[in-house]
C-alpha positions as CSV (number, residue, x, y, z in Angstrom):
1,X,4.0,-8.5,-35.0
2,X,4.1,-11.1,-37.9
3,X,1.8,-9.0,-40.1
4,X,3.6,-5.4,-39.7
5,X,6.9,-7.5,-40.3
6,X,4.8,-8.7,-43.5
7,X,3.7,-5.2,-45.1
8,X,7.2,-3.6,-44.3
9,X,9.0,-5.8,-46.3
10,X,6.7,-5.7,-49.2
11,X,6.6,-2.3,-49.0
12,X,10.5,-1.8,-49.0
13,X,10.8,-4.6,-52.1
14,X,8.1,-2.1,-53.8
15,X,10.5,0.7,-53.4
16,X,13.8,-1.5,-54.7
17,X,11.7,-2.3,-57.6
18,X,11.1,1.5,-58.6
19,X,14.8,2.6,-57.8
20,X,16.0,-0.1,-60.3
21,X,14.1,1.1,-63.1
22,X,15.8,4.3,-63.0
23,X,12.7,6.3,-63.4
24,X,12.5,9.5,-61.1
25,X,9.6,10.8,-59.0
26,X,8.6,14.0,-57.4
27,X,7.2,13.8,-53.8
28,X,4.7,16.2,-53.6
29,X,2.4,16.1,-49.8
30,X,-1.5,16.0,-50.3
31,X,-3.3,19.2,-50.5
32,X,-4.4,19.6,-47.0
33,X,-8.6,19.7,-46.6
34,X,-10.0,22.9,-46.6
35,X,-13.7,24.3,-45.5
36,X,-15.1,23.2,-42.4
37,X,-14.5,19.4,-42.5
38,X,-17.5,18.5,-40.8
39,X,-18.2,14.5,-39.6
40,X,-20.1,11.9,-37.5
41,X,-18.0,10.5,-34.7
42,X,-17.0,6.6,-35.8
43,X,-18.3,5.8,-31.8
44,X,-21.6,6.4,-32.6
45,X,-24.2,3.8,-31.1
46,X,-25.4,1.3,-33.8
47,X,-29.0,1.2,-31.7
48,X,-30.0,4.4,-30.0
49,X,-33.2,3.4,-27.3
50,X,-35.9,6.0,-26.4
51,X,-38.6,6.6,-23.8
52,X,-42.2,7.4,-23.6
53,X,-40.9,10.1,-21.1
54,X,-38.9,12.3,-23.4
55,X,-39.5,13.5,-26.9
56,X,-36.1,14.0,-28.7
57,X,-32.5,13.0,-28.4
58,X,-29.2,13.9,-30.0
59,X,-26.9,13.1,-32.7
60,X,-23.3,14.8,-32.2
61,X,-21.9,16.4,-34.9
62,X,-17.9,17.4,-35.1
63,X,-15.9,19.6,-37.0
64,X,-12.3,20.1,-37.4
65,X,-12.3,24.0,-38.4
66,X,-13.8,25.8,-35.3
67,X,-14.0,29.5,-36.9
68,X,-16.8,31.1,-37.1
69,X,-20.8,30.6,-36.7
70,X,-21.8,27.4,-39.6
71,X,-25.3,25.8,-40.3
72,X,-24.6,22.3,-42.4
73,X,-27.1,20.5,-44.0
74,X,-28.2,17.3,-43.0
75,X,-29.7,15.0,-45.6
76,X,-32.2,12.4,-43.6
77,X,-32.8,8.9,-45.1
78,X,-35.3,6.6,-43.4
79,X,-39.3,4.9,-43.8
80,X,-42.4,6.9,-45.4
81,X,-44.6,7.9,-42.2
82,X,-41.6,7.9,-39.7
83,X,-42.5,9.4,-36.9
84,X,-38.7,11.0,-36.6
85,X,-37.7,15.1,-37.2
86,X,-34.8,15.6,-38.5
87,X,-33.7,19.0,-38.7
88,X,-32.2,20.3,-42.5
89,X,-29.2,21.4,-40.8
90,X,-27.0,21.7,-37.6
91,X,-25.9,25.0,-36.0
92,X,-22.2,25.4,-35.3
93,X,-21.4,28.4,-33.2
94,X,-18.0,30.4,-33.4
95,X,-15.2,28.6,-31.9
96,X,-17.5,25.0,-31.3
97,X,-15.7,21.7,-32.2
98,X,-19.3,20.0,-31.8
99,X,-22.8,20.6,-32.4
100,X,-26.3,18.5,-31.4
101,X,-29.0,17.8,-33.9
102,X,-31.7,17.5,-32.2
103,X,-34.4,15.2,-33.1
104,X,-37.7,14.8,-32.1
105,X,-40.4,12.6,-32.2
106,X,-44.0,12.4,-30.3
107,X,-43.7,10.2,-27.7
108,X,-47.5,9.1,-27.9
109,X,-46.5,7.3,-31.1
110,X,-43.5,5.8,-30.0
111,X,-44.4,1.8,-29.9
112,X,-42.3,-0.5,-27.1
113,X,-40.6,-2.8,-29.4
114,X,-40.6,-0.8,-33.2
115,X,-37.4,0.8,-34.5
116,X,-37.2,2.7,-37.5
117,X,-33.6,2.5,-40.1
118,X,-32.1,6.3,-40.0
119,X,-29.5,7.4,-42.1
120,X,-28.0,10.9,-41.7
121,X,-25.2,12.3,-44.2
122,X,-23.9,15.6,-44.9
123,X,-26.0,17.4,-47.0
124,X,-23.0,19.4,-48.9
125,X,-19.6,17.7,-49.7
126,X,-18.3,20.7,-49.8
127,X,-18.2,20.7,-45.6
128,X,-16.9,17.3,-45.4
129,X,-13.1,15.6,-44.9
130,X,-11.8,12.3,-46.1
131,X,-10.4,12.0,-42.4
132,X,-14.1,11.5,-41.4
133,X,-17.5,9.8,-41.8
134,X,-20.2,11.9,-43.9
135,X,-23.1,9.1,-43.3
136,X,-23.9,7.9,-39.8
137,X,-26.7,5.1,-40.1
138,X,-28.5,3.4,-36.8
139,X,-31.7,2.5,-35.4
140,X,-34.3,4.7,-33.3
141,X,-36.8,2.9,-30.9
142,X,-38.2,2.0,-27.6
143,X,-37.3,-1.5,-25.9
144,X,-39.9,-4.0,-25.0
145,X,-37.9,-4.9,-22.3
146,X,-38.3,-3.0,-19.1
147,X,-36.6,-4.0,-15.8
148,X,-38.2,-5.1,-12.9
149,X,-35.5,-4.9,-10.6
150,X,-33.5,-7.6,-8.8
151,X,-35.2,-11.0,-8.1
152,X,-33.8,-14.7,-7.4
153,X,-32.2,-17.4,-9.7
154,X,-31.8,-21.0,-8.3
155,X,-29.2,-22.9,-10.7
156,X,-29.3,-26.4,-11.9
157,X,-28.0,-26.2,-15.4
158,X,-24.3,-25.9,-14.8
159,X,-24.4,-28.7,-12.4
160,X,-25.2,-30.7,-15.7
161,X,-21.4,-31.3,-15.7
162,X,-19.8,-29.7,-12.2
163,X,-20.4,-31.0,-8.8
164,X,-21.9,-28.0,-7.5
165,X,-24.6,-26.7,-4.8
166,X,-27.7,-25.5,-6.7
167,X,-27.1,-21.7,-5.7
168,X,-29.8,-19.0,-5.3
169,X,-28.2,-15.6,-6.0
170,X,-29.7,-12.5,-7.3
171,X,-30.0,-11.5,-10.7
172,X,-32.1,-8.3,-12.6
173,X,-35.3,-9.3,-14.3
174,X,-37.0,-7.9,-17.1
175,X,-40.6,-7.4,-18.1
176,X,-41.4,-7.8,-22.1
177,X,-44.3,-4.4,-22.3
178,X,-45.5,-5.8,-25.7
179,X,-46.6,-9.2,-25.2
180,X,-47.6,-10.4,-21.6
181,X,-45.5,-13.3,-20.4
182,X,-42.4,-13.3,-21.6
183,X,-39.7,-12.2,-18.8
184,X,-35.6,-12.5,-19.4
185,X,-32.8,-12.4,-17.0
186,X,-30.0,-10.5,-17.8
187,X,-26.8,-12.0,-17.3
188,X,-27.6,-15.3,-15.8
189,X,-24.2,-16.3,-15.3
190,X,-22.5,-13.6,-15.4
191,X,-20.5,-11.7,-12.4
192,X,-23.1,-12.3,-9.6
193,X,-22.9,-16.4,-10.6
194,X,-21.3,-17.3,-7.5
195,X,-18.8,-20.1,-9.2
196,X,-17.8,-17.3,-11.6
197,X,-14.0,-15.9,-11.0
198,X,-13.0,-12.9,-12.7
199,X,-12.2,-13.7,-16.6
200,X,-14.8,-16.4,-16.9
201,X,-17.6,-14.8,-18.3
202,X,-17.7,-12.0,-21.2
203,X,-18.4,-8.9,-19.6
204,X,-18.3,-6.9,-23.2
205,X,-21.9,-8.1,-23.5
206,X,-25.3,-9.0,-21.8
207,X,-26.6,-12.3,-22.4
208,X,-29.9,-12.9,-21.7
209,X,-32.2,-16.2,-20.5
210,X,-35.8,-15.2,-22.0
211,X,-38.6,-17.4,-20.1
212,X,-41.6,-17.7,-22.2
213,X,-44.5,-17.8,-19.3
214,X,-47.4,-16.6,-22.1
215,X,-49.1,-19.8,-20.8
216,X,-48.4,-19.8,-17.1
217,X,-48.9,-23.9,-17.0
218,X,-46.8,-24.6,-19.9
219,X,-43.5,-22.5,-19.4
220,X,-40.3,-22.6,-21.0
221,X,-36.9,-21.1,-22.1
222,X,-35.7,-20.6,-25.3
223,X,-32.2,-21.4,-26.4
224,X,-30.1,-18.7,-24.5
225,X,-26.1,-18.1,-24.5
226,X,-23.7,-18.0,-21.4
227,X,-21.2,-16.2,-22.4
228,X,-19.3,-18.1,-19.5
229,X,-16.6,-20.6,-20.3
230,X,-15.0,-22.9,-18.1
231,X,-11.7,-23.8,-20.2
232,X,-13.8,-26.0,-22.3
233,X,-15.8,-23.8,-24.6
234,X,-18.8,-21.6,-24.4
235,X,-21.9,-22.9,-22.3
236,X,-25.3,-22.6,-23.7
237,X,-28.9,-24.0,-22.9
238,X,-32.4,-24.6,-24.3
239,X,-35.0,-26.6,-23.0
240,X,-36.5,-29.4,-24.8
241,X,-39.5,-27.5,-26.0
242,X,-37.1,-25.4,-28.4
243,X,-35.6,-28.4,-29.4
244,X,-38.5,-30.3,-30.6
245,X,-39.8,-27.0,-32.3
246,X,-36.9,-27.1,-34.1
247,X,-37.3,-30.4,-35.7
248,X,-41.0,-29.3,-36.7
249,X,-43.3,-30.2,-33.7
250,X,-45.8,-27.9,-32.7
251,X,-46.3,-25.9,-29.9
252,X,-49.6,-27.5,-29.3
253,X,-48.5,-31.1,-29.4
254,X,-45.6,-31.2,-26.9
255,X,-48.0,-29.4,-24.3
256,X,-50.5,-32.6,-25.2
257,X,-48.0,-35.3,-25.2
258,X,-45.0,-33.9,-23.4
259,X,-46.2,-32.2,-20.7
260,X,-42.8,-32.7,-18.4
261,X,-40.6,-30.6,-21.1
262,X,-42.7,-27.6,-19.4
263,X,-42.2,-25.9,-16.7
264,X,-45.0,-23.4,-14.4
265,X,-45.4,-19.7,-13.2
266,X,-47.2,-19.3,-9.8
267,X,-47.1,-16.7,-7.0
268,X,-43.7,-14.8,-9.0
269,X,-41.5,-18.1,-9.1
270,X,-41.1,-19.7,-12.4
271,X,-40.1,-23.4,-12.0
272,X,-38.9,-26.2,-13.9
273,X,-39.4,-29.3,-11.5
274,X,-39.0,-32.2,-14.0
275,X,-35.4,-33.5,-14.0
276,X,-33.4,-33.5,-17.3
277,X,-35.9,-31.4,-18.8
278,X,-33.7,-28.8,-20.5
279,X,-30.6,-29.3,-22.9
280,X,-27.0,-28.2,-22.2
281,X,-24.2,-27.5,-24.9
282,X,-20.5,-26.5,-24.3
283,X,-18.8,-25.8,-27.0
284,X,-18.5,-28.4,-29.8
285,X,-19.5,-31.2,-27.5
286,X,-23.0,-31.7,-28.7
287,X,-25.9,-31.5,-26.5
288,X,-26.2,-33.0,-23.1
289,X,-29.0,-33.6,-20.7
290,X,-29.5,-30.4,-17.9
291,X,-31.5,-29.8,-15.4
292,X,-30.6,-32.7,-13.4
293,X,-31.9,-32.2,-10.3
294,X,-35.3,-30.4,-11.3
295,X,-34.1,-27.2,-9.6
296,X,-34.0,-24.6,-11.9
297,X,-36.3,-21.1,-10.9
298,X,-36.2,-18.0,-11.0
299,X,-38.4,-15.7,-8.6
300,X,-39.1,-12.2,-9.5
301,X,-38.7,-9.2,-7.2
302,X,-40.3,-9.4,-4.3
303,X,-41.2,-13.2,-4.4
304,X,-38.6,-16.2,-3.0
305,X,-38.4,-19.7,-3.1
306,X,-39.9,-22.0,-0.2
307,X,-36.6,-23.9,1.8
308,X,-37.3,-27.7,1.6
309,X,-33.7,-28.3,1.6
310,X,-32.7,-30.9,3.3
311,X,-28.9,-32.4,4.2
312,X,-27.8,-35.6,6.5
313,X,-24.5,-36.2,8.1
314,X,-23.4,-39.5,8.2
315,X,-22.3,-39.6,12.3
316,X,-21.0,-43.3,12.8
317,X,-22.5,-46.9,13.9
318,X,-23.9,-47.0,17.5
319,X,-24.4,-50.4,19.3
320,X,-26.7,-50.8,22.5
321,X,-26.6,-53.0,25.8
322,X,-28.5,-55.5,23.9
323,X,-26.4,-55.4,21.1
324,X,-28.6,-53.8,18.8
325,X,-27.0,-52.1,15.8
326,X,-27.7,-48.3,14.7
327,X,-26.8,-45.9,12.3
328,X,-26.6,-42.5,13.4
329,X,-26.8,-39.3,11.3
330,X,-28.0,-35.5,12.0
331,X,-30.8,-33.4,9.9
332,X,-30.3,-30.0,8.7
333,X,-33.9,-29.2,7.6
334,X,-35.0,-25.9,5.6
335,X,-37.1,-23.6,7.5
336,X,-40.1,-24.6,5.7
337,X,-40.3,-27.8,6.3
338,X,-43.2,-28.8,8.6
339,X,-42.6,-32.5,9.6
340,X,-39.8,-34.9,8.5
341,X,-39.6,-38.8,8.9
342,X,-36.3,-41.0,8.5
343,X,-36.1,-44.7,7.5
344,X,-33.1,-46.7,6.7
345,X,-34.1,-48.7,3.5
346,X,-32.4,-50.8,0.4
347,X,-33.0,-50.5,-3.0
348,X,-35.4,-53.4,-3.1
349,X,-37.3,-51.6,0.0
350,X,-37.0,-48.6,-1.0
351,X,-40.6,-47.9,-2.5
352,X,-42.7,-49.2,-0.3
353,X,-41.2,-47.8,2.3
354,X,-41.6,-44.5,1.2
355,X,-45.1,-45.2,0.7
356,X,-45.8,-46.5,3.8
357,X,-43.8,-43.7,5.7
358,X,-46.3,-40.9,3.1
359,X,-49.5,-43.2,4.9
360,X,-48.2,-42.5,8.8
361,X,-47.2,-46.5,9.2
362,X,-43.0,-46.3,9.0
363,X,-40.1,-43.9,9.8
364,X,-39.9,-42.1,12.6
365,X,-40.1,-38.7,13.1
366,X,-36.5,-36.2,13.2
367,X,-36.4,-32.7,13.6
368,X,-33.8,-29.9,12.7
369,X,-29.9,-30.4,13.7
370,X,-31.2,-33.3,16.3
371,X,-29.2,-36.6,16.3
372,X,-31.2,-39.7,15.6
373,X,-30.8,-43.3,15.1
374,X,-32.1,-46.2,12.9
375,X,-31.3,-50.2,13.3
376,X,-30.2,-52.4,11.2
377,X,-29.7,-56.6,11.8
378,X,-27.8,-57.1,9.1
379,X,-24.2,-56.1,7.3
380,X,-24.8,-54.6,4.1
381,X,-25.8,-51.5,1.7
382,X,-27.9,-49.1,3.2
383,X,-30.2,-45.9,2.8
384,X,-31.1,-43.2,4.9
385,X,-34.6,-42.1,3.3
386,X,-35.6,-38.6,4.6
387,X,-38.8,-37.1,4.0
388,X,-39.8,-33.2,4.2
389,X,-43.4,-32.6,4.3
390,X,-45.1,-29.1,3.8
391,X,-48.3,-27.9,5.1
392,X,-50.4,-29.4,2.9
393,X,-48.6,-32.8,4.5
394,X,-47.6,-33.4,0.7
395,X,-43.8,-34.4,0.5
396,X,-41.8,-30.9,-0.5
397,X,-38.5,-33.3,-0.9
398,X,-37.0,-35.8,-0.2
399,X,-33.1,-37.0,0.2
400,X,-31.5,-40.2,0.1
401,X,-27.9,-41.1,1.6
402,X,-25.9,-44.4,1.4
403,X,-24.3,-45.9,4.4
404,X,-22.4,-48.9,4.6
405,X,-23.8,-51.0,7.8
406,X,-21.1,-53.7,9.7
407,X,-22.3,-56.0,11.9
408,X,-18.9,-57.4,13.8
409,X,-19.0,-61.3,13.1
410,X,-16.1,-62.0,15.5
411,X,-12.4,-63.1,14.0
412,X,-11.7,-61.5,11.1
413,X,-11.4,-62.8,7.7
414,X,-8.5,-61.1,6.8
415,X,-5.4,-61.4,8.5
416,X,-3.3,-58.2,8.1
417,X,0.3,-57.7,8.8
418,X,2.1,-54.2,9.2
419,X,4.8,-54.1,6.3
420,X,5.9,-50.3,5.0
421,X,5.4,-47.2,6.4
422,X,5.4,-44.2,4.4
423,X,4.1,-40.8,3.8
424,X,0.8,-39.8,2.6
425,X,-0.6,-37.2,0.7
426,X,-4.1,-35.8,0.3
427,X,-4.5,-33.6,-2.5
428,X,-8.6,-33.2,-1.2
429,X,-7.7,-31.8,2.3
430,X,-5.0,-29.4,0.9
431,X,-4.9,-25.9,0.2
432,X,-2.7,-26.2,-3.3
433,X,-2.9,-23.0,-4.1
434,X,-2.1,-21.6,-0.4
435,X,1.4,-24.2,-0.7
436,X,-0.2,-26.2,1.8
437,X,-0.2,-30.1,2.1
438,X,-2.3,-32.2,4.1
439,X,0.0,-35.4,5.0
440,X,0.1,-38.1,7.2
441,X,3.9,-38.7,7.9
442,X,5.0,-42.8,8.5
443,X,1.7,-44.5,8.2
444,X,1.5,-48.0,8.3
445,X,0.7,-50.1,4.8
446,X,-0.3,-53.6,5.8
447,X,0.0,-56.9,3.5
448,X,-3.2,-59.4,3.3
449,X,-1.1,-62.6,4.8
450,X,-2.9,-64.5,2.0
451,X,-2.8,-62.2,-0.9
452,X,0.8,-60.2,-1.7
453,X,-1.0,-58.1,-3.8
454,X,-3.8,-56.8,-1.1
455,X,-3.2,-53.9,0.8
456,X,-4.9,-51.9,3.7
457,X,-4.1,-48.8,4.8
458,X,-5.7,-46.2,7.5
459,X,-5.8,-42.7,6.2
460,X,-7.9,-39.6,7.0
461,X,-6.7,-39.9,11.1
462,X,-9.9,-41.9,11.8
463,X,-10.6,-45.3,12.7
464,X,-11.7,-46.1,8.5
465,X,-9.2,-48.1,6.6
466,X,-8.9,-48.2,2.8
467,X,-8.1,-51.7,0.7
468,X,-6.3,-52.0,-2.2
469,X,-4.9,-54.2,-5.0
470,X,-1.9,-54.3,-7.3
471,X,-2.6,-55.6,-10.6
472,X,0.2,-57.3,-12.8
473,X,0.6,-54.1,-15.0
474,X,1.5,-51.8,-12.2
475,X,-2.1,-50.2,-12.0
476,X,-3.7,-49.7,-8.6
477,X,-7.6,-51.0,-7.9
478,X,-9.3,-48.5,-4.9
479,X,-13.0,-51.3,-4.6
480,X,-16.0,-49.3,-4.4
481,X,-18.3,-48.2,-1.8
482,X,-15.4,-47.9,1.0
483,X,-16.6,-45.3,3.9
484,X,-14.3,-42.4,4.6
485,X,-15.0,-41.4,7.8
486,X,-15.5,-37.9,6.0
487,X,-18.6,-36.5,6.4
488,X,-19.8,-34.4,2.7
489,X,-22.8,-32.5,2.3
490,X,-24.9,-35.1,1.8
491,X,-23.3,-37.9,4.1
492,X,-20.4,-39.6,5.0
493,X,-18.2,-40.3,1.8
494,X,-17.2,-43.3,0.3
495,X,-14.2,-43.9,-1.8
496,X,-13.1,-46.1,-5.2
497,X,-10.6,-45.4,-7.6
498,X,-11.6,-43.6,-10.6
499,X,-11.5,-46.5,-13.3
500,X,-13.8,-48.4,-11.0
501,X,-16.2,-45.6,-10.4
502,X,-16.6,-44.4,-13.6
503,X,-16.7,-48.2,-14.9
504,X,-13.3,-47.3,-17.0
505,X,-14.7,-44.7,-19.0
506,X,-12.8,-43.3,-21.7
507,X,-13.2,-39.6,-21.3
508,X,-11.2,-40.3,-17.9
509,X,-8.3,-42.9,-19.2
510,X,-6.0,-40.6,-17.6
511,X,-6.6,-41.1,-14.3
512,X,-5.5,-44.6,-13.5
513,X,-4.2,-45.5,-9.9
514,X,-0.5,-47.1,-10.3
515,X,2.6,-48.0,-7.9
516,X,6.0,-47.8,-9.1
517,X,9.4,-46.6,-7.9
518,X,8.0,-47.5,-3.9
519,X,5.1,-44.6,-4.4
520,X,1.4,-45.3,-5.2
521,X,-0.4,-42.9,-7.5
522,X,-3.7,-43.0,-6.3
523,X,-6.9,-41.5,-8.3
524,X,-9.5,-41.3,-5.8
525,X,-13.6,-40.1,-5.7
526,X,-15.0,-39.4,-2.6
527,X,-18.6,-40.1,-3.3
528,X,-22.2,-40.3,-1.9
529,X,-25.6,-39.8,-3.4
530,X,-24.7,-38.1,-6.4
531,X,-21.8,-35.6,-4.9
532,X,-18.1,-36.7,-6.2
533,X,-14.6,-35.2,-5.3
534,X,-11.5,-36.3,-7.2
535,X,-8.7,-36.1,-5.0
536,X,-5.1,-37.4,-6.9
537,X,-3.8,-39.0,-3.7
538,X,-0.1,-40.2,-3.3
539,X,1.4,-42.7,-0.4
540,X,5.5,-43.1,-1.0
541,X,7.0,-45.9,1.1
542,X,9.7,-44.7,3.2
543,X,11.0,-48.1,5.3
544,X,9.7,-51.5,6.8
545,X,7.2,-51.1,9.7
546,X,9.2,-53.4,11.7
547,X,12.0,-51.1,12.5
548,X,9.7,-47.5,12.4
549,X,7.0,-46.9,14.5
550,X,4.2,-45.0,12.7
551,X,3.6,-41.7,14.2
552,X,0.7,-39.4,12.5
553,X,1.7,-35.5,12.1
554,X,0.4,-32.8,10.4
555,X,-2.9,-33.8,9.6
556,X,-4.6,-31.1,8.3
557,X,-8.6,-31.3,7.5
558,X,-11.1,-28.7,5.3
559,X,-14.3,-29.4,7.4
560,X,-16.4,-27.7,4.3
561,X,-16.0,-29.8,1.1
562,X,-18.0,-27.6,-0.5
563,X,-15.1,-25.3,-1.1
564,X,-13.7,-27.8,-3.1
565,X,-16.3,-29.0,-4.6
566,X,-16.6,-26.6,-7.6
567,X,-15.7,-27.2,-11.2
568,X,-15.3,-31.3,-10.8
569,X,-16.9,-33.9,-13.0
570,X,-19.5,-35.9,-11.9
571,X,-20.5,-39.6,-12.0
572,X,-23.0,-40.8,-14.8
573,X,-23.2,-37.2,-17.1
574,X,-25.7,-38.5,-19.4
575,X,-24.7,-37.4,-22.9
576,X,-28.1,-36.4,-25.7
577,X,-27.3,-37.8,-28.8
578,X,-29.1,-35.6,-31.1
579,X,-30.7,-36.7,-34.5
């Protein structure tokens, strides 16, 4: 609206500037055009493709005068040796806005890949109008690329910043006919993506992810466009390959010295296993490390992808007649796994456990959706190692899950008096969008009897408490590694504030946990083995426990996290500085 407002008033000072100089002018209308004004439609296709099966296609031709029957010459500009026929004119017939010319070509000569530069004008000026194009210019040719039909995409490049499953949804494949072993697949993340929503992918375009498989053991991927855009800029890849070519390496060398950049093709599934082997970008943010779980494959049509998958849920801590300590969990195996073992381990364990558990001498075996139990002697930080074997008995995955073990050791340490009751919100559990809010109304806030400043507080309608300190500037510590009772897809979560799970980084300064005006503002992530939620929790104090007994209400619960799982940061992104 700004620019119209623009020209009008220049225009009308123009005419004030003519009007004072007293001169006068005649108005006298353009001639109109005469003959047969004859054009090229301005929609014309900038690339017209071909195929082996036909031998000629058309070019419209339009006129405005539709009286009587015209032939128009056609002047045809393009290479010596074309292999095009362009006629010397196009036939109107009485009373025809439009005519075809009709071009042909043998399609025994027609080369997947080659297009030849055409330009057609009209041969006469005498036929043409200054209300329409005389020259139409465009390409000719046959694609190299020739689709294959629908196969499988399994994503791990957007989960370079989102805490998101690594989905397998279908996508089209195509076949390069020129030069064997180079594929693409259109529209990666485009509408069937399945975290795409309407609007969040450019749809005016395809965008392609090429897969260069000309040596079957030393496969990789280009640098290839999105077209998708979160709300904070365009996303694009490229493995490391294409970055080190970039800077001058050779092919030959990072297959010699860098093996893991690569990727392999076998039995129709093209897979990149090594984690952090590709590169991410979004827009001006430099690159970033993708790939992180070594997920990423595509199947073609026809072929799918072997279900190793496995998941744990976190189910409590059991103790026997002999007072033997457990912690209890159940599988959820892919239906290709063989055998599976389990072993609660540490991180100083950890290896050697997992080797002796490979040889047959630790773990014990589990099997699909079946409850099972592992002991523990003392209180501390724990693993659940899982193993899925294939038929080859070779380990096809493996998962890890933390648990936090308790062993009671009598009177507590802590001695914890009710104080407050107040009403709590979980922004997690909610349904924002649906105007629904997940509270627990008059829950108790108790005081450490030693410490003011310490507080403990039993959310989620479980037997889990949560601990928490007031600092002197009014911000709120959540200490890490505190079980939820909540079970995510990998485990039961655990919960810290955000400044003390991301060790107060910057890029989340924003989020900092605080009490004022009898309401804490609390920042949470509910975390376990890589998978985060950020929840903004609030708890407002409402009266003094003494004289209100806490009653628990409308406690709502999403049993799925995964449906709120998508689009959330996750901990330790590792950003690629490049030079």
């Amino acid at each position: 609206m700004k620019k119209i407002f623009k020209y009008s008033l220049m225009l009308l000072t123009a005419g004030l500037v003519l009007t004072s100089c007293g001169d006068t002018y005649e108005y006298s209308p353009a001639a109109a055009p005469a003959g047969a004004q004859v054009y090229f439609s301005n929609e014309g296709a900038s690339t017209i493709e071909l195929s082996k099966s036909a031998s000629s296609f058309n070019v419209t031709v339009l006129r405005a005068n539709t009286q009587g029957d015209l032939d128009v010459p056609v002047t045809a500009t393009m290479p010596d040796g074309s292999i095009y026929n362009v006629p010397a004119t196009v036939h109107f017939a009485d009373g025809e806005s439009s005519a075809n010319l009709v071009i042909t070509y043998n399609p025994d000569q027609l080369n997947y890949g080659d297009y030849t530069d055409i330009s057609l004008q009209i041969g006469d000026e005498n036929y043409t109008t200054p209300y329409g194009v005389s020259t139409y210019a465009f390409k000719a040719g046959a694609t190299a690329w020739v689709s294959m039909g629908n196969g499988l995409m399994r994503d791990d490049l957007f989960t370079t910043w989102y805490n998101i499953d690594n989905m397998t949804y279908e996508v089209e494949i195509e076949k390069n006919v020129v030069e064997e072993g180079l594929y693409r697949v259109v529209n990666p993340y485009g509408a069937t993506y399945p975290y795409n929503d309407p609007g969040d992918w450019d749809a005016s375009q395809n965008y392609y992810m090429v897969i260069d498989a000309t040596d079957p053991d030393y496969v990789w991927i280009p640098e290839f466009h999105t077209g998708t855009d979160w709300g904070k800029g365009e996303m694009w890849f490229l493995s490391f390959v294409q970055y080190y070519l970039d800077r001058g390496a050779s092919l030959a060398a990072l297959k010699s010295q860098n093996p893991e950049y690569f990727g392999t093709f076998e039995d129709g599934i093209f897979s990149f296993p090594e984690a952090n082997s590709m590169l991410a970008g979004r827009g001006e943010e430099g690159y970033w490390y993708s790939n992180p779980n070594g997920l990423l494959a595509v199947a073609l049509p026809g072929a799918r992808f072997s279900d190793y998958t496995i998941e744990y849920e976190y189910v409590g801590r059991f103790i026997d007649t002999d007072k033997q300590y457990y912690v209890e969990g159940v599988p959820t195996l892919g239906e290709d796994v063989i055998t599976a073992k389990a072993a609660l381990v540490t991180e100083e364990t950890y290896e050697a456990v997992r080797e002796q558990m490979i040889a047959g001498e630790a773990g014990i075996d589990i099997a699909n959706g079946e409850a099972f139990r592992l002991p523990f002697d003392e209180t501390g930080t724990y693993y659940v190692l899982i193993l899925a074997f294939n038929e080859e008995g070779e380990v096809a995955n493996e998962l890890t899950s933390k648990v936090n073990a308790v062993i009671e050791s009598g009177e507590p340490s802590i001695t914890w008096e009710p104080a407050y009751v107040g009403d709590y919100y979980y922004y997690l559990l909610s349904d924002p969008d649906a105007g629904e809010m997940a509270i627990d109304e008059d829950l108790v806030l108790s005081i450490d009897a030693d410490n003011s400043l310490h507080f403990q507080i039993a959310p989620w309608g479980n037997k889990q408490t949560l601990e928490l300190y007031l600092n002197e500037d009014g911000s709120v510590t959540v200490p890490a590694d505190q079980p939820s009772g909540i079970s995510g897809v990998k485990g039961e979560l655990f919960v810290a504030d955000v400044q003390t799970y991301t060790g107060g980084d910057e890029k989340y300064a924003k989020y900092v946990s605080t009490f004022a005006d009898s309401k804490f503002t609390l920042y949470l992530i509910y975390y376990n083995d890589g998978e985060s939620y950020l929840s903004a929790d609030t708890f407002t104090l409402t009266g003094n426990a003494e004289v209100k007994k806490a009653v628990r209400i409308n406690h709502k619960r999403i049993a799925d996290l995964k449906s709120v799982s998508n689009k959330l940061p996750k901990k330790n992104v590792k950003f690629f500085a490049a030079k």
